[in-house]
N, C-alpha and C positions, 0 to 999 in steps of 0.2 A: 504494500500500500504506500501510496507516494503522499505527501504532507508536504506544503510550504513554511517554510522559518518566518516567522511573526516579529517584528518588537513590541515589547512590552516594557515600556519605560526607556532605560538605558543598557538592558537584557533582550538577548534573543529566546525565540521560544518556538516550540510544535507544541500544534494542538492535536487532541485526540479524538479519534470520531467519535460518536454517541456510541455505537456499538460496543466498542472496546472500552469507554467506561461501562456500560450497562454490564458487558459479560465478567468486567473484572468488580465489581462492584464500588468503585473507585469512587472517588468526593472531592471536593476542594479540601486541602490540607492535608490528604493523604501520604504519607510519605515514599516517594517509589526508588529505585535504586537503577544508576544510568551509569553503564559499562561501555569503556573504551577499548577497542579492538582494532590495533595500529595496523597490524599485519595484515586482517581480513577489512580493513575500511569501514570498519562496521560499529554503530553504535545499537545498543541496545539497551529499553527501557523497561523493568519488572517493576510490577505490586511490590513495595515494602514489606516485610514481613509484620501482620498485625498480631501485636499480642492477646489485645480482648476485643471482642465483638460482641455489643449487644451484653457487657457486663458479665463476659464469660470468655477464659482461654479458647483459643480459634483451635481448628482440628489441624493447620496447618505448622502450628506453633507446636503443638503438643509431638506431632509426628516428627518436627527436625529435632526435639529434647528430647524422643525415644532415639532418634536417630546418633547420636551424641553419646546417650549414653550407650548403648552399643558398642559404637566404634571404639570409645575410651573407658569399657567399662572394669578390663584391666588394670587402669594406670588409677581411675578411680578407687578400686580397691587396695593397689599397694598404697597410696596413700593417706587413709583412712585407716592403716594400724602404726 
């Protein structure tokens, strides 16, 4: 999908279509995380990871801190004696 770069104030900006806030359930204020990719010329933009929704840990959160502790759940343990 192609987008044109915007000003906004004294900042550049892309805007995103209605789709891709609706599907990601995105808001003003949301924080999202923007990767640069020298090699491949590629920027790309993901959803921030949100800790609570709606006054409850997201299932997104919850599965990268099962995912954590897994990977580290050895170094966890020699550390805890």
């Amino acid at each position: 999908m192609q987008r044109k770069i915007v000003q906004v104030g004294s900042s550049l900006a892309v805007t995103l279509p209605a789709e891709v806030v609706k599907e990601f359930k995105l808001k003003k204020g949301h924080a999202v995380e923007v990767s640069v990719h020298p090699q491949s010329g590629a920027v790309t933009i993901r959803p921030g990871i949100r800790y609570y929704e709606n006054g409850k840990v997201t299932r997104r959160f919850r599965s990268l801190a099962e995912e954590v502790r897994r990977t580290y759940d050895d170094a966890f343990r020699k550390l805890s004696k």
